[in-house]
N, C-alpha and C positions, 0 to 999 in steps of 0.2 A: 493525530489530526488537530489541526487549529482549533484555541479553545471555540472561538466565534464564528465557526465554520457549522455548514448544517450537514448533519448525517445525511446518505444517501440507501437505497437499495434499490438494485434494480430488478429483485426476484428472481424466479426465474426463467430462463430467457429459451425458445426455440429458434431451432435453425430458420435460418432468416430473422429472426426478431432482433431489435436493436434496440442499444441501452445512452443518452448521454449525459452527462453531467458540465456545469460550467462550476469553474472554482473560482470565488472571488477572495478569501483569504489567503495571505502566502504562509506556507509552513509543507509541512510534511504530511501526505495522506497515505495512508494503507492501507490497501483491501485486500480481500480473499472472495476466492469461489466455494462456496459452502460446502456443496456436495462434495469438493476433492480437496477440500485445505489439508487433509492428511497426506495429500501427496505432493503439498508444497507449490500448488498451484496461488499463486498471489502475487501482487504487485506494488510498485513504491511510486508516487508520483510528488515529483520536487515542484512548487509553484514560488517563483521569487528566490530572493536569497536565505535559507532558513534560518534558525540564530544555532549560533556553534553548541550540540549536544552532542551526547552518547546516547546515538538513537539506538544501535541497538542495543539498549539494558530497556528501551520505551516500548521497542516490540514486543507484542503481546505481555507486558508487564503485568496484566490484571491475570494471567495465564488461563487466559479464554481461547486460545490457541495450540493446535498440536504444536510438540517440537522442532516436527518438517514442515510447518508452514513459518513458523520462526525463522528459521535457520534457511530459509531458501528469499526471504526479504533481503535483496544487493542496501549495500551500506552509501549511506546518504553521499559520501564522499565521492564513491566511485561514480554514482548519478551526474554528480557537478562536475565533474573531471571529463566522463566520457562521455554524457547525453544520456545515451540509455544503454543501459544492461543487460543482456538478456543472459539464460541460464536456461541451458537445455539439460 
């Protein structure tokens, strides 16, 4: 996440309850769903051009993260390339 970006959470959420965020820094944002990050439920959202890294050595870097939610984050590239990613 952008250093000058403000954290979000949106708790947790019931059927029908809705969550939204506006981004105003560009860079690279990652979330996770709490309860199932072990299952690799998480998302990558690209705002702007981001500057050229090796994002994924930045995911979960602090290794606050399962494995399976590492490894199921699509790579910034393929974001910028296709729109969106998805992964069933």
């Amino acid at each position: 996440m952008p250093k000058a970006a403000k954290s979000w959470d949106s708790d947790y959420l019931l059927p029908d309850e809705s969550f939204s965020v506006t981004f105003t820094e560009q860079g690279v944002y990652d979330y996770y769903c709490i309860p199932h990050e072990h299952a690799g439920i998480v998302g990558r959202i690209v705002v702007g051009e981001p500057e050229a890294h090796d994002w994924t050595k930045l995911t979960g870097a602090k290794g606050d993260l399962p494995e399976e939610a590492v490894r199921a984050f699509p790579m910034v590239e393929d974001i910028m390339t296709k729109g969106i990613v998805r992964r069933a």
